[in-house]
C-alpha positions as a Markdown table, in Angstrom:
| # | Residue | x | y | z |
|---|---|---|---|---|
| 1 | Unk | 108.0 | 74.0 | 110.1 |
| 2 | Unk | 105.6 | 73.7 | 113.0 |
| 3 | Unk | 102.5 | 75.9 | 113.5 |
| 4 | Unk | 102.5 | 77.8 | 116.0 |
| 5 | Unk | 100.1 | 80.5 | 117.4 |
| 6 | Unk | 103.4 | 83.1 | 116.5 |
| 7 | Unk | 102.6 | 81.6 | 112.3 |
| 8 | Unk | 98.8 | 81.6 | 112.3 |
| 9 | Unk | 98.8 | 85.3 | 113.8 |
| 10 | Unk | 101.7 | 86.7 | 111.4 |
| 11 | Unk | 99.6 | 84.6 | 108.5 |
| 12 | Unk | 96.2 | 86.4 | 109.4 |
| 13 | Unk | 97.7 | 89.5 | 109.6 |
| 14 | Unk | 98.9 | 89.4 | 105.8 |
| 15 | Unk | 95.3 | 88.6 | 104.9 |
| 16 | Unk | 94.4 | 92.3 | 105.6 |
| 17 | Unk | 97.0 | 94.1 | 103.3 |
| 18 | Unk | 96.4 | 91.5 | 100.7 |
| 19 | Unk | 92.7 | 92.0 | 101.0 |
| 20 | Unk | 92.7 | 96.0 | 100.3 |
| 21 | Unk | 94.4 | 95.1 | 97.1 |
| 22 | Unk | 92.0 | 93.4 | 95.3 |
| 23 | Unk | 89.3 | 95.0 | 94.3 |
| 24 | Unk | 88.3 | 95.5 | 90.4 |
| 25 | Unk | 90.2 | 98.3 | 88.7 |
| 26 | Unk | 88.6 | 100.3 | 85.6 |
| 27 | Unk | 91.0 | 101.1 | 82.8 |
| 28 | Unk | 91.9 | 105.0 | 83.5 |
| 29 | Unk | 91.5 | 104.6 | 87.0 |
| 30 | Unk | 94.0 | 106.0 | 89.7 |
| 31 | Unk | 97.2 | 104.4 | 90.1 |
| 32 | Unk | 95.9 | 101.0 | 92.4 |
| 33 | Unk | 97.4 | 100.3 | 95.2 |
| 34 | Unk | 100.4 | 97.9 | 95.2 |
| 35 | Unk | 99.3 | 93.9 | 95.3 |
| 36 | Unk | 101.4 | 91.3 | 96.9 |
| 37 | Unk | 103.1 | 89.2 | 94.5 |
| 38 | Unk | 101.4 | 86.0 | 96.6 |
| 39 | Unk | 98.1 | 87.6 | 95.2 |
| 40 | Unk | 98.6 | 88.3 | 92.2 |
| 41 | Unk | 97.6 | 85.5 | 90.1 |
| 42 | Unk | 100.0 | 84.1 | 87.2 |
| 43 | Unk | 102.7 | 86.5 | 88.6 |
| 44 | Unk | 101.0 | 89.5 | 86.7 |
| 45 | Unk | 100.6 | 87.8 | 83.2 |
| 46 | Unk | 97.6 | 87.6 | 81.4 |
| 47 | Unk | 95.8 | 84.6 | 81.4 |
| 48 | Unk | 94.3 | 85.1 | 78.1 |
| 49 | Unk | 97.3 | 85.7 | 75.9 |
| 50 | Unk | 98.3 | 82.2 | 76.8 |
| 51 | Unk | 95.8 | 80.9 | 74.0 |
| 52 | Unk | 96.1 | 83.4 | 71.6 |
| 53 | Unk | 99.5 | 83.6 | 70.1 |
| 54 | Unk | 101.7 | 80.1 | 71.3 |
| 55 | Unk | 104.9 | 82.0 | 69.5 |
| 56 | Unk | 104.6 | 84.9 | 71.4 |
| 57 | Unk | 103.6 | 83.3 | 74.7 |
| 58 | Unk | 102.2 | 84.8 | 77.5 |
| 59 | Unk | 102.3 | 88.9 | 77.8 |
| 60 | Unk | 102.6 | 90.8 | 81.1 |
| 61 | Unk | 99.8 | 92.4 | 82.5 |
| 62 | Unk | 99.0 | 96.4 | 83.4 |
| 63 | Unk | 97.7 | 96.9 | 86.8 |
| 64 | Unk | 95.2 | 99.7 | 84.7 |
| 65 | Unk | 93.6 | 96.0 | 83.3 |
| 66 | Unk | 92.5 | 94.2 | 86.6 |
| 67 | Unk | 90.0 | 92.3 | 88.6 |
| 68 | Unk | 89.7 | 90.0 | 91.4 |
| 69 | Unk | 88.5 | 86.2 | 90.9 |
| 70 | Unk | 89.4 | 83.6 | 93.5 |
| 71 | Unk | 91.3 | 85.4 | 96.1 |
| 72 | Unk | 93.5 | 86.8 | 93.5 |
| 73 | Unk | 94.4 | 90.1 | 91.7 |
| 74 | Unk | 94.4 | 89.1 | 87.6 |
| 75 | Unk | 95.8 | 91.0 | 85.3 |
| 76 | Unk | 95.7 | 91.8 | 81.7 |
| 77 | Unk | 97.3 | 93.1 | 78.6 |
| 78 | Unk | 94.0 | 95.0 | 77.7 |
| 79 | Unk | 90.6 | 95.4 | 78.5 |
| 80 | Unk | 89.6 | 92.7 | 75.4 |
| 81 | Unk | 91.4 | 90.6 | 77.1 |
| 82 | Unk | 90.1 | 91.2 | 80.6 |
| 83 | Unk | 86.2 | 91.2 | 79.5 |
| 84 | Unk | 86.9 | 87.8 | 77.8 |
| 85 | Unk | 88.6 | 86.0 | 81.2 |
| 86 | Unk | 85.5 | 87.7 | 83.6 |
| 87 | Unk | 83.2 | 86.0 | 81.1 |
| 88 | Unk | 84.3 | 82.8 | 81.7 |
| 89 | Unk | 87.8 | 82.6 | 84.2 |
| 90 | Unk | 87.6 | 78.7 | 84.6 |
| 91 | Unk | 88.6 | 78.3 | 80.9 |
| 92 | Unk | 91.9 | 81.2 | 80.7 |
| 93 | Unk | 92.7 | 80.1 | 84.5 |
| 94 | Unk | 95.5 | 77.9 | 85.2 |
| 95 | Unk | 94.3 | 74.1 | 86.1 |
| 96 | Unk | 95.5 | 72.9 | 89.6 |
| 97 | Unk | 95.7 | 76.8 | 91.2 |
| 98 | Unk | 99.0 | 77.1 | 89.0 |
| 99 | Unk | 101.2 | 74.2 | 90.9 |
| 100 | Unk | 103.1 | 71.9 | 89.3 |
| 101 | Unk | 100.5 | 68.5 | 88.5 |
| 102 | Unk | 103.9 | 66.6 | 88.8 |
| 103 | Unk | 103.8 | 67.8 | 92.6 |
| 104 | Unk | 100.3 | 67.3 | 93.1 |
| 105 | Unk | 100.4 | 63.3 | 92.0 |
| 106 | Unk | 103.0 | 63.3 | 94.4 |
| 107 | Unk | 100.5 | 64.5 | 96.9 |
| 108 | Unk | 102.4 | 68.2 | 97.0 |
| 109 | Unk | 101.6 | 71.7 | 96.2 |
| 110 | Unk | 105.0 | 73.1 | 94.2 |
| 111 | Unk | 104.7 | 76.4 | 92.8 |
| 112 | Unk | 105.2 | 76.7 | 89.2 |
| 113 | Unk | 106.5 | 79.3 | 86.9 |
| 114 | Unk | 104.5 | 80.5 | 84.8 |
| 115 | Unk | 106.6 | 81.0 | 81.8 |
| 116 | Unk | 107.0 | 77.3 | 81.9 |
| 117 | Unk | 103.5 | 76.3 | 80.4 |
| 118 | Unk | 101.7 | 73.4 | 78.3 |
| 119 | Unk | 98.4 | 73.6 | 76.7 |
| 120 | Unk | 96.7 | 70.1 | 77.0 |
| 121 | Unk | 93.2 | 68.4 | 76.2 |
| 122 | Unk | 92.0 | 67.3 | 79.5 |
| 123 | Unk | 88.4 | 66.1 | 79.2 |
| 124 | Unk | 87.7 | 67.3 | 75.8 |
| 125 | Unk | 88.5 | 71.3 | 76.6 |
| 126 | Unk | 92.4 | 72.6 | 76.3 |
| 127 | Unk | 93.3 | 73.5 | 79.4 |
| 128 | Unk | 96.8 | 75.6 | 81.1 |
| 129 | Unk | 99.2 | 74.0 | 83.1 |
| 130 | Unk | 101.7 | 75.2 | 84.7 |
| 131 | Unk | 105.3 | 73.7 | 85.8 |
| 132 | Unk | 108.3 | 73.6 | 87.9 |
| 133 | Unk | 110.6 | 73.4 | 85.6 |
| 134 | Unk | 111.3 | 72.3 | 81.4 |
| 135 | Unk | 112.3 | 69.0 | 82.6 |
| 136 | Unk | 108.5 | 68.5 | 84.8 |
| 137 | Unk | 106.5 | 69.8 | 81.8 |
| 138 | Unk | 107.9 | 67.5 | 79.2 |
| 139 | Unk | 107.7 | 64.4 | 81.7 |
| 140 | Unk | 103.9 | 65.6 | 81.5 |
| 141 | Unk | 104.2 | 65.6 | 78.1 |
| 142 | Unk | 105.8 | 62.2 | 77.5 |
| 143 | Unk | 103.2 | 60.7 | 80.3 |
| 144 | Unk | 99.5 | 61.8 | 79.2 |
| 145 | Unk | 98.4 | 59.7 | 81.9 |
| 146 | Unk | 100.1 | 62.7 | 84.7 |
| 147 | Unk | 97.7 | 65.5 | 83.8 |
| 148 | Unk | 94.4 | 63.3 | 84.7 |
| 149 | Unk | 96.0 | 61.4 | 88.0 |
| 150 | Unk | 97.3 | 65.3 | 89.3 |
| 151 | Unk | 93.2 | 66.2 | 88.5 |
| 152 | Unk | 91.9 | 63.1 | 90.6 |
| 153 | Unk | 94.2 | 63.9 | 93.7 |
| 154 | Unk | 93.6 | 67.5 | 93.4 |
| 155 | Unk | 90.7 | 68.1 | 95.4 |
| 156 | Unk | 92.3 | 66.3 | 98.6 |
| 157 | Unk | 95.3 | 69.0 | 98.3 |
| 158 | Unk | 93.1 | 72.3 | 96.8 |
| 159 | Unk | 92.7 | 74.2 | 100.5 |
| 160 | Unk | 96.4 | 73.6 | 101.2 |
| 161 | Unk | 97.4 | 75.7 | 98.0 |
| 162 | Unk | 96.7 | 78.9 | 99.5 |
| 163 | Unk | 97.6 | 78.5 | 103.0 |
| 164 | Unk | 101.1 | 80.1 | 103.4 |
| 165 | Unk | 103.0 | 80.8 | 106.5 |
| 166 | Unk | 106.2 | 82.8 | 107.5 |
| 167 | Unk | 109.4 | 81.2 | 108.2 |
């Protein structure tokens, strides 16, 4: 796709929508307003219940359980979790803006699901990643050595993650 003037305008008129939506929510509050799935971080689930029960995997969030961090509405299964993720977001977060690190050592940003998920070591801390697909994750898995090259080329492709234009 080319840009054009037509794609930047249409893209910074979905900032403002997206924008409204994000503001910190206490639990008991009015019904928020509705957040565009692009903003919503981990597709509505709650970063936190990632590292607490690995049988039960991740659990959806409520919109009554949400903040802003990043450019992105978070949400969470209850407030516990919520007050543990603001204290410290870079840990509960997903590495790479949630792409695929497969993608990324290829030098491209590839949305991941995020039901399709590995907990790894990277630099002594366990960290979340997320992944295309079963087949991507286990690669990752199988190659150690994919995590830590898809962190080194990161930071050349970080301010391309969020940039999204309409067809």
């Amino acid at each position: 796709m080319w840009l054009t003037r037509r794609h930047c305008l249409a893209f910074l008129g979905s900032l403002v929508p997206a924008a409204s939506g994000l503001s910190p929510r206490r639990a008991g509050a009015a019904t928020p307003p509705p957040v565009l799935a692009d903003t919503l971080g981990l597709r509505g689930y709650d970063a936190v219940s990632y590292f607490l029960d690995a049988a039960a995997g991740p659990l959806p969030g409520q919109a009554a359980f949400e903040l802003s961090w990043q450019r992105r509405a978070w949400r969470f299964a209850s407030r516990a979790n919520l007050l543990v993720f603001r204290d410290d977001p870079a840990t509960y977060a997903p590495r790479l803006a949630g792409h695929d690190p497969l993608g990324v050592v290829q030098g491209r940003i590839v949305d991941a699901d995020p039901l399709v998920y590995a907990r790894v070591i990277f630099e002594g801390t366990e960290r979340l990643y997320l992944f295309r697909t079963a087949e991507t994750r286990d690669l990752a898995r199988r190659t150690p050595s994919v995590i830590g090259e898809a962190e080194a080329r990161w930071p050349r492709l970080r301010d391309l993650g969020d940039l999204r234009l309409p067809d």
